[in-house]
C-alpha positions in Angstrom: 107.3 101.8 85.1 108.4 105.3 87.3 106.2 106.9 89.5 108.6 109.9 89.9 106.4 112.2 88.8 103.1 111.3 89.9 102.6 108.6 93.6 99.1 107.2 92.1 97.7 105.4 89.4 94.2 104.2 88.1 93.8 100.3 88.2 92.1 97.7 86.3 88.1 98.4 86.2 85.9 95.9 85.0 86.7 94.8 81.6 85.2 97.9 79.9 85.4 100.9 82.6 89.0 101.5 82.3 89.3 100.4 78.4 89.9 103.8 77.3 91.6 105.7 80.4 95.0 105.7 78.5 93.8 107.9 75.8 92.2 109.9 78.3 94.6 110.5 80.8 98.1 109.2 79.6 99.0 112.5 78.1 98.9 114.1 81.3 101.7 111.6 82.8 98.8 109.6 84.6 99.7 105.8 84.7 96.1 103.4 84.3 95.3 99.8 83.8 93.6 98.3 80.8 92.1 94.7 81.1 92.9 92.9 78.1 90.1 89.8 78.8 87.6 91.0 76.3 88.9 90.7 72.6 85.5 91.5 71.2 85.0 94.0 73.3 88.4 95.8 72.1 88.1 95.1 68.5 84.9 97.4 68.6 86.5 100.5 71.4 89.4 100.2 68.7 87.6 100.4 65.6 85.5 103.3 67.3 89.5 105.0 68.3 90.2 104.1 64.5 87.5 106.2 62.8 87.7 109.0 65.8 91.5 109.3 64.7 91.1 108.8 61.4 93.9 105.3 61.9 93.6 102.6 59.4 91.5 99.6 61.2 92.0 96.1 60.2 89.2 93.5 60.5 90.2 90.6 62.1 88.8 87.5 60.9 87.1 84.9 63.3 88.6 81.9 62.0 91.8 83.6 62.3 93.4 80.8 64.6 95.3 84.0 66.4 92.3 86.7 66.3 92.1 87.0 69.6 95.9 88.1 70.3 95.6 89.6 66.8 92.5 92.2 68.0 94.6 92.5 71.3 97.6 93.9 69.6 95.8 96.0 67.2 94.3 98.1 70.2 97.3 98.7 72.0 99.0 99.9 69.1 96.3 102.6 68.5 96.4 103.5 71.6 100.1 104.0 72.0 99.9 106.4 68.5 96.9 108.2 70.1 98.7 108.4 73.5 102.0 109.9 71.6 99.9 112.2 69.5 98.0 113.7 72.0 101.3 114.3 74.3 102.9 115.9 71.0 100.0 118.5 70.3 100.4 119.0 74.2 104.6 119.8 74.2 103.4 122.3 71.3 101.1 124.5 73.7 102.9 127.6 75.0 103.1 128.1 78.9 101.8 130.7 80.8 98.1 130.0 78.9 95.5 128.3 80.2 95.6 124.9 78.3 96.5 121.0 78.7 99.7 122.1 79.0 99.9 124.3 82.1 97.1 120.8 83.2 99.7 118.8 83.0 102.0 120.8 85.1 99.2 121.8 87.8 98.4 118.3 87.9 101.7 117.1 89.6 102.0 116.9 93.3 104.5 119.3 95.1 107.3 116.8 95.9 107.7 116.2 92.0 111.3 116.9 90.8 109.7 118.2 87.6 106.2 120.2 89.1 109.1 121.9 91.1 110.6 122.8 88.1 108.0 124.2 86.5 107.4 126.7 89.9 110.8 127.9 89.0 110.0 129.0 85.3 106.7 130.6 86.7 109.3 133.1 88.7 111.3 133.8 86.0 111.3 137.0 84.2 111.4 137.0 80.1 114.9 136.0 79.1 117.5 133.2 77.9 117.2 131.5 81.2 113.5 131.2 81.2 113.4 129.9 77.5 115.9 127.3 78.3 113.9 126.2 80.9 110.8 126.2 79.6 112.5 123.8 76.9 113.9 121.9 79.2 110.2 121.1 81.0 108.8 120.4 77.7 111.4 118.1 76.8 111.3 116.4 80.4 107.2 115.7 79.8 106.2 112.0 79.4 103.4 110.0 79.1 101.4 108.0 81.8 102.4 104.0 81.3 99.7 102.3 79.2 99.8 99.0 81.2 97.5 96.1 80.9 96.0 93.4 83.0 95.4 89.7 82.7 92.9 87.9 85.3 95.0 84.3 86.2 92.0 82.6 86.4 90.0 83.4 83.0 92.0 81.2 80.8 89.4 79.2 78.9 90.8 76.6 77.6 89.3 77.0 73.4 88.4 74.4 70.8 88.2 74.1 67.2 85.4 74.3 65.0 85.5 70.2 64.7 85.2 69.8 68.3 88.6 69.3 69.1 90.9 71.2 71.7 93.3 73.3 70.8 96.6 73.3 72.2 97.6 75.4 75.4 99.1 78.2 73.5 95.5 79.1 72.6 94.0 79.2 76.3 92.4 82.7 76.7 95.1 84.4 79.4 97.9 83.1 77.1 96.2 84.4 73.8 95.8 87.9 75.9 99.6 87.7 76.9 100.6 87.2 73.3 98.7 90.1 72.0 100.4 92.1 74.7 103.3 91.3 74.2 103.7 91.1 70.4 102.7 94.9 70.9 104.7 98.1 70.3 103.9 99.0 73.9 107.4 99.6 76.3 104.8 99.4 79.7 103.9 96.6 82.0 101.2 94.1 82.7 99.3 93.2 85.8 99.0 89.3 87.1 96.4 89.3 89.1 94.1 86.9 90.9 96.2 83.6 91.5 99.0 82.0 90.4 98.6 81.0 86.9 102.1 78.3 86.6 101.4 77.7 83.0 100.6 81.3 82.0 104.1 82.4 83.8 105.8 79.3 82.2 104.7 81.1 78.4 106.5 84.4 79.3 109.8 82.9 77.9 108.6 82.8 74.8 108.8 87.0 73.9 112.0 88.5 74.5 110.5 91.8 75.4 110.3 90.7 78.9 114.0 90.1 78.8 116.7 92.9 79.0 117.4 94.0 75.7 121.9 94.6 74.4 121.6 97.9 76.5 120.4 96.4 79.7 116.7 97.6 79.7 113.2 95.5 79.9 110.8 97.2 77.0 107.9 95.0 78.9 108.2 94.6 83.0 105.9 92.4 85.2 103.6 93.5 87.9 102.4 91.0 90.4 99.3 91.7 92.4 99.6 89.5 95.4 97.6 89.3 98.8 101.0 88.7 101.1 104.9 88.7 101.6 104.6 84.8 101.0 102.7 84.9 97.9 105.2 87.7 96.6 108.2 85.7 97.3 106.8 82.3 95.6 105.5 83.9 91.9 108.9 86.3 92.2 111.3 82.8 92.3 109.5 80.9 90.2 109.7 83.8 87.2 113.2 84.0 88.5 114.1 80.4 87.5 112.9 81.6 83.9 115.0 84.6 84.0 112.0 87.1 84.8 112.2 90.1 86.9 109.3 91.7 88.8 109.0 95.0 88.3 106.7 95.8 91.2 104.2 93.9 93.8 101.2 95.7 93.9 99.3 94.7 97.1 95.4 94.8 97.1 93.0 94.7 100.4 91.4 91.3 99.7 87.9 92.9 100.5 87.8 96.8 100.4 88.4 97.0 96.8 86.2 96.7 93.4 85.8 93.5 91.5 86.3 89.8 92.5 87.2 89.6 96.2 89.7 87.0 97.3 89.5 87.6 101.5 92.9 86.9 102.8 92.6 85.1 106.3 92.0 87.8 108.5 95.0 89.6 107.3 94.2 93.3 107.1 96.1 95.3 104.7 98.3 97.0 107.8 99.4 93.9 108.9 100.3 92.5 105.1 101.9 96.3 104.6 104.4 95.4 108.1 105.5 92.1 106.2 106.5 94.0 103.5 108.3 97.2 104.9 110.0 94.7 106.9 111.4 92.3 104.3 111.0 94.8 101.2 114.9 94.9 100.6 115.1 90.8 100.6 113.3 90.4 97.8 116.2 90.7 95.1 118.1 89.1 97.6 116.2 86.2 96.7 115.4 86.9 93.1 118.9 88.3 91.7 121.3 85.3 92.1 118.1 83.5 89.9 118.0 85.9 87.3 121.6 86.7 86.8 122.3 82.6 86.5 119.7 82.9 83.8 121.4 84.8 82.0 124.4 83.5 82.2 123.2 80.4 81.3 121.7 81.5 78.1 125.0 83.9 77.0 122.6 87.0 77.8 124.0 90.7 79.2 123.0 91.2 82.6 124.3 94.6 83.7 125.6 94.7 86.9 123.2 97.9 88.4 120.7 95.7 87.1 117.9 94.7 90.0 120.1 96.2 92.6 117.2 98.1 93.6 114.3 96.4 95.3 110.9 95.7 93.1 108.4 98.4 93.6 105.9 98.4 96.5 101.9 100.0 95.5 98.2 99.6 97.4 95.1 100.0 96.3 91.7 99.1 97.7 89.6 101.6 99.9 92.5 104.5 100.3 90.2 107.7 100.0 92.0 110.6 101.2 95.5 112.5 100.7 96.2 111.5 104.2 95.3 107.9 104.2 97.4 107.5 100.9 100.2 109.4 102.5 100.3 107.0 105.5 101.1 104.3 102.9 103.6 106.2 101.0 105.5 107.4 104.0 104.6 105.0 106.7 105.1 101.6 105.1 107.4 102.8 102.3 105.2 102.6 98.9 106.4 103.9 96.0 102.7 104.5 94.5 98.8 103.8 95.6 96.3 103.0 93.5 92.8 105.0 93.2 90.1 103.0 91.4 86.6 103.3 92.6 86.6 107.0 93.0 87.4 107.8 89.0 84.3 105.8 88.0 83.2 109.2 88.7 86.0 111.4 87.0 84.5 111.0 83.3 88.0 112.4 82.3 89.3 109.3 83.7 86.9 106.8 83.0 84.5 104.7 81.0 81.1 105.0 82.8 77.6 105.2 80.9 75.3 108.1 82.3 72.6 105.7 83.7 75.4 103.8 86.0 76.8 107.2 86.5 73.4 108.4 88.1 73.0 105.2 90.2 76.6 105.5 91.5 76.3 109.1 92.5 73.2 108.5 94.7 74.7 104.9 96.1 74.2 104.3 99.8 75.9 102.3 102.0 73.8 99.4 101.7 73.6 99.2 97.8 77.1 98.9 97.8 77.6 94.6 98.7 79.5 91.6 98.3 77.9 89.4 96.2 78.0 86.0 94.6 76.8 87.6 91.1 80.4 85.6 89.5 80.3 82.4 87.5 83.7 81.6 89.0 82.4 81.5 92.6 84.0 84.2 93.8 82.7 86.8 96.2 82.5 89.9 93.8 82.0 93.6 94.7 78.7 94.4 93.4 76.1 97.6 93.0 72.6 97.2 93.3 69.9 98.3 90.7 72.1 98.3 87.6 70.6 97.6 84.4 72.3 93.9 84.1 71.3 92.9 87.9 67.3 94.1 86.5 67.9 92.4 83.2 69.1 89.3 85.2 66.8 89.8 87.8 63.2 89.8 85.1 64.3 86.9 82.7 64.5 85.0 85.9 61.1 86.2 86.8 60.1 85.6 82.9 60.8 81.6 83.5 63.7 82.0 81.3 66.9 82.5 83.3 70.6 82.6 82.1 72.7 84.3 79.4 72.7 83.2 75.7 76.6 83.0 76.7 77.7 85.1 74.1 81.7 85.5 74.7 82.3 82.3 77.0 85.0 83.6 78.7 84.1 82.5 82.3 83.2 79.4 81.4 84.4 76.4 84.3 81.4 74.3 85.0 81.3 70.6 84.3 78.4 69.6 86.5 76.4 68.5 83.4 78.9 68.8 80.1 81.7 67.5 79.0 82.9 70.9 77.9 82.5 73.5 80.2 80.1 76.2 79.9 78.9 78.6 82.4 76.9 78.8 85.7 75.4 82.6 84.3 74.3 80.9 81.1 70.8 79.7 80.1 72.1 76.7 79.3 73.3 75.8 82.2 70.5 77.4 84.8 67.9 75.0 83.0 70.0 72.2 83.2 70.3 72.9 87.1 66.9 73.8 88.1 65.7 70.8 86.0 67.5 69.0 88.7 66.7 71.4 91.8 63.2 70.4 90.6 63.7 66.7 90.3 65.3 66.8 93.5 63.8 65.3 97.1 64.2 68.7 98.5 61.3 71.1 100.5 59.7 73.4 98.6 62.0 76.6 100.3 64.9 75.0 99.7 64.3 74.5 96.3 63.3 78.1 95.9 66.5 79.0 98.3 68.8 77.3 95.7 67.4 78.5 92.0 67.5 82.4 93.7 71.5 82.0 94.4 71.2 80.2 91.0 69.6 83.1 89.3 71.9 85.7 90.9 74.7 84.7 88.0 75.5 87.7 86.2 76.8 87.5 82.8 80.1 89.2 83.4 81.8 88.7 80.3 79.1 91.3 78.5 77.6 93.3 81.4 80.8 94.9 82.4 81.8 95.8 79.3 79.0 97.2 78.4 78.6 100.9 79.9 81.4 101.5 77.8 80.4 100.9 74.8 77.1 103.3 75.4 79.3 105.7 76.5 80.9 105.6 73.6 77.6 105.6 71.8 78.8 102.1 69.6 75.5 100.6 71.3 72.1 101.4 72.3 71.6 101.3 75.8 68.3 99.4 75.4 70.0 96.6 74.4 73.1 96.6 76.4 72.5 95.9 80.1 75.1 97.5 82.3 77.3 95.8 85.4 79.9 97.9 87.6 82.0 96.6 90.3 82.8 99.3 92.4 84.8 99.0 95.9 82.2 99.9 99.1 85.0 103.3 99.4 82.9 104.9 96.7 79.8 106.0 98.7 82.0 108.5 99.9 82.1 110.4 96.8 78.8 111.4 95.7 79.1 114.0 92.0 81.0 114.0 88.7 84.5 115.6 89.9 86.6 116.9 87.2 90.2 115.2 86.7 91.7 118.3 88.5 90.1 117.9 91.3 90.3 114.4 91.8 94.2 114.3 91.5 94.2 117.6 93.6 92.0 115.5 96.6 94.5 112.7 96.1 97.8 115.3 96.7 96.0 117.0 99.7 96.4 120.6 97.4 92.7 121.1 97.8 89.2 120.5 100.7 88.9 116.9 100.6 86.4 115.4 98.7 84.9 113.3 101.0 83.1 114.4 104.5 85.6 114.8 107.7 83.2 111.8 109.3 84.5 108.8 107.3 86.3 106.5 108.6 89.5 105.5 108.3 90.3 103.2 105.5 91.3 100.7 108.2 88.1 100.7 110.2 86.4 99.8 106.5 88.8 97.1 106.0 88.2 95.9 109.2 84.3 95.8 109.0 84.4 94.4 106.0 86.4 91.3 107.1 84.1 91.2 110.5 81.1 90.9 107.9 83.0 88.1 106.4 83.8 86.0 109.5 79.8 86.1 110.2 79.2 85.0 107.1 81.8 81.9 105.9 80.7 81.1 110.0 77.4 80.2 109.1 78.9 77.6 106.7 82.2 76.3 108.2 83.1 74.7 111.3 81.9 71.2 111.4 85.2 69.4 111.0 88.5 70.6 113.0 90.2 71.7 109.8 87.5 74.5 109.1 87.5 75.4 113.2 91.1 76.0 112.6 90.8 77.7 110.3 88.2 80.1 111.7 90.2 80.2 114.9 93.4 81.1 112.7 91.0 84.3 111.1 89.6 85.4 114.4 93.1 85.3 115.4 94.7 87.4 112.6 92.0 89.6 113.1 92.2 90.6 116.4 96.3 91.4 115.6 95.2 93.2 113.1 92.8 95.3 115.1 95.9 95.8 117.7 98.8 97.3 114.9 95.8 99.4 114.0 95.0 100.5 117.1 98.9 101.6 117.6 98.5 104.1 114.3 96.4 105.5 115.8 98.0 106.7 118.4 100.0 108.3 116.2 99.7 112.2 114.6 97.7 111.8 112.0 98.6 113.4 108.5 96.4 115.6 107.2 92.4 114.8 105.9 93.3 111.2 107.7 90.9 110.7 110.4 92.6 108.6 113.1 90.5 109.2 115.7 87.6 107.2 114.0 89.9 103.9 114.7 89.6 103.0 118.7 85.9 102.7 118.6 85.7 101.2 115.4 87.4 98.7 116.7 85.8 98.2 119.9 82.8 97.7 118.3 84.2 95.2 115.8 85.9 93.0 118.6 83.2 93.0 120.7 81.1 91.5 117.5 83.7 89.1 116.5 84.2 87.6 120.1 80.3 87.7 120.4 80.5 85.7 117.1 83.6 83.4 118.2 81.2 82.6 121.6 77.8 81.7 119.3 80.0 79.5 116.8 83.5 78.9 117.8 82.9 77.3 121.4 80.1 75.5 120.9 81.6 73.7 117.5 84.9 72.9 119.3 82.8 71.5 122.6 80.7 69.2 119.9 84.3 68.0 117.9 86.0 67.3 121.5 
């Protein structure tokens, strides 16, 4: 991946928000995330791509053993042809007209070695020079990477029809790695949430992640890790196996869409430090690995190869030109991710018109972490969508839960042998046939069915909005989930693509109002919010007070580096001077909260 031309991307949304955002933006050199989770899902946004295109489609037979990868594949393919054939009819355009072409151009930010380029033909007058050039530019135009992501954690293990498991080849991340990887696609794929030791282990087995007789990787590997430590460990261990990483891309553990995995206390400044610091260490560490590797195996490894450091990217809560430029100059990021604000560039994404409309008018407070996940992770969540009603009125109906149609979250062995999941009716009646049997008071029982019945059925809901976008299903019948990061309540319309990626370079009036915050006084709520809550629940033994003591403690070093930017000048649309009583206010909460808990648990231990 090269992020020469443009410093942003689009991440992973949802399973079914960012499906499409290759075909939609990829032509204009944009780089955006596909999850690959859902192969049901994109058998039926690729068979919809087929017809639009007019591409042959092959069904895919269920008791194909390898469907799953099989569907996976499929889709990328299209979407490579219809991401090639769209940047082909754009090459043909003319300049100096007002089409995608001149888009494409006016899209780039200032500092681009190519958008400077094109300034330079728009001062030439008619003649051999300006032809040559204009050739030139056309010639120089690429696509956006089509990249995919795999969640560590979803990886089902699957069974035959007779009952019996099948072998670990067929577990649901690997199955999604195969289908990526047995595509035509020359991109890279996201690991993200945890490290998945068996899933890295499989990567061996397709030489497209290996460099090819003329030293180059057709698939690279992007790891999206929480800290410096977590980056080092993954980046050996695929270095043993011979595998490079192409890029650590670094996420806020709370101010970000989707599953939330908090970091302790660690704000996103204080994980960026690590990694300016120790950035040029990293192949340091991994080359001597790799290159033995190779050696080992009688493979070419060319000597520029990996003498350059992996990339560095952020995502999660950046909202203006001048927050994202902090991360590029400041801490030395080759690229930051914008997620939560293109749920509202229809260009961009995948977004059905009713979640649209709730999105637009979101406040504050509809925006919240909830425990809506059957993994049992905290998960970024938007009140008032059609799948938390739908959820919310079975429940009330006296039949809760999910039929479970996909499975792919399933974890829970409470009360099987097999594991099924904690959204699914068959699981909520198994466990409030015990809540009820239980020797429990009558508002605790009610307490514990409402956090039961909270369970969102992830696996369709999120997909879902996409596919009545797409008008492939009725929306009666499809209730919709979106995961949006709380950063989105600052953006409040539709915006067009142009004006999104023209907010993100600073070429245009901000988006958002000149009152909000700094992304680092959100951050640093958020993770205040956080310590009040896991309080409530932890310190009764003195490994939990630890730990809470090592949280308050990372927080309030966090608050301090913070508190030194910004003293700094501030670059422009980045509003510093929201930070010193932002974090007043949040130290004086988490020391009233330390006081109420901290003391008086550590006084009870001692």
């Amino acid at each position: 991946m090269s992020y020469s031309n443009h410093k942003f991307h689009i991440p992973v949304m949802g399973t079914g928000h960012s499906i499409d955002s290759p075909i939609r933006v990829a032509h204009f050199g944009i780089s955006s995330v596909m999850s690959i989770v859902d192969d049901i899902l994109i058998d039926k946004i690729c068979k919809y791509y087929c017809q639009k295109y007019e591409l042959p489609f092959i069904e895919i037979s269920k008791n194909d053993l390898l469907a799953r990868s099989k569907r996976i594949t499929q889709y990328l393919n299209v979407v490579e042809i219809i991401v090639n054939r769209n940047l082909e009819a754009i090459k043909k355009l003319p300049f100096f007209e007002e089409n995608d072409k001149k888009k494409y151009f006016e899209l780039l930010p200032e500092s681009s070695p190519l958008k400077q380029k094109y300034n330079q033909l728009l001062n030439l007058t008619d003649g051999v020079e300006k032809e040559n050039l204009a050739n030139e530019l056309t010639n120089l135009m690429v696509a956006g990477s089509i990249d995919v992501n795999i969640m560590s954690k979803v990886d089902r293990t699957t069974f035959a029809k007779d009952g019996s498991m099948l072998s670990e080849e067929f577990t649901d991340a690997k199955t999604a790695l195969r289908g990526y990887a047995e595509s035509n696609l020359s991109s890279s794929i996201v690991f993200s949430a945890g490290f998945n030791r068996g899933l890295f282990g499989y990567l061996p087995q397709f030489k497209d992640f290996y460099r090819n007789e003329a030293g180059e990787l057709k698939k690279k590997i992007i790891i999206k890790v929480s800290d410096y430590r977590s980056a080092l460990i993954q980046g050996k261990f695929l270095a043993s196996k011979g595998l490079e990483v192409s890029e650590f891309r670094i996420e806020s553990g709370l101010n970000c869409g989707g599953h939330a995995f908090a970091s302790q206390g660690f704000l996103l400044p204080t994980i960026m430090s690590e990694f300016a610091e120790n950035k040029n260490q990293l192949n340091v560490q991994f080359r001597p690995m790799v290159k033995a590797y190779y050696d080992k195996a009688g493979l070419n490894f060319p000597d520029n190869a990996m003498i350059k450091p992996p990339l560095i990217t952020v995502q999660g809560g950046i909202g203006t030109s001048g927050e994202a430029t902090r991360m590029l100059e400041d801490f030395g990021c080759d690229s930051t991710g914008w997620g939560s604000p293109f749920l509202l560039v229809p260009e961009a994404t995948c977004v059905d018109d009713d979640t649209m409309n709730i999105l637009m008018n979101a406040k504050k407070e509809d925006l919240y972490l909830s425990n809506a996940s059957p993994l049992g992770v905290p998960f970024n969540n938007l009140r008032n969508t059609g799948s938390e009603n739908w959820t919310r009125e079975r429940a009330e109906k006296g039949n809760p839960g999910s039929a479970c149609p996909k499975g792919l979250l399933i974890s829970n062995k409470e009360f099987t042998d097999i594991p099924i999941c904690t959204a699914s009716r068959q699981y909520q009646k198994l466990k409030v046939d015990e809540i009820s049997c239980s020797e429990l008071s009558a508002n605790e029982k009610t307490e514990l069915q409402d956090s039961l019945f909270v369970k969102v059925c992830l696996c369709e809901h999120l997909g879902n909005g996409a596919l009545i976008k797409l008008g492939i299903t009725p929306n009666l019948k499809a209730p919709q989930s979106i995961c949006p990061g709380p950063n989105v309540v600052w953006f409040n319309r539709e915006y067009s693509l142009q004006e999104m990626v023209d907010h993100i370079y600073g070429k245009a009036e901000s988006l958002v109002s000149s009152e909000r915050p700094h992304m680092f006084c959100q951050e640093l709520e958020l993770y205040v919010n956080y310590f009040e809550k896991i309080i409530t629940t932890m310190g009764s033994t003195t490994a939990e007070i630890n730990y809470l003591e090592g949280f308050k403690e990372n927080l309030e070093k966090g608050m301090d580096l913070i508190l030194k930017i910004s003293e700094q000048k501030p670059y422009p649309n980045e509003n510093l001077k929201s930070i010193p009583d932002f974090v007043k206010t949040q130290r004086s909460r988490l020391k009233l909260l330390s006081i109420n808990k901290l003391e008086l648990s550590v006084a009870v231990n001692f």
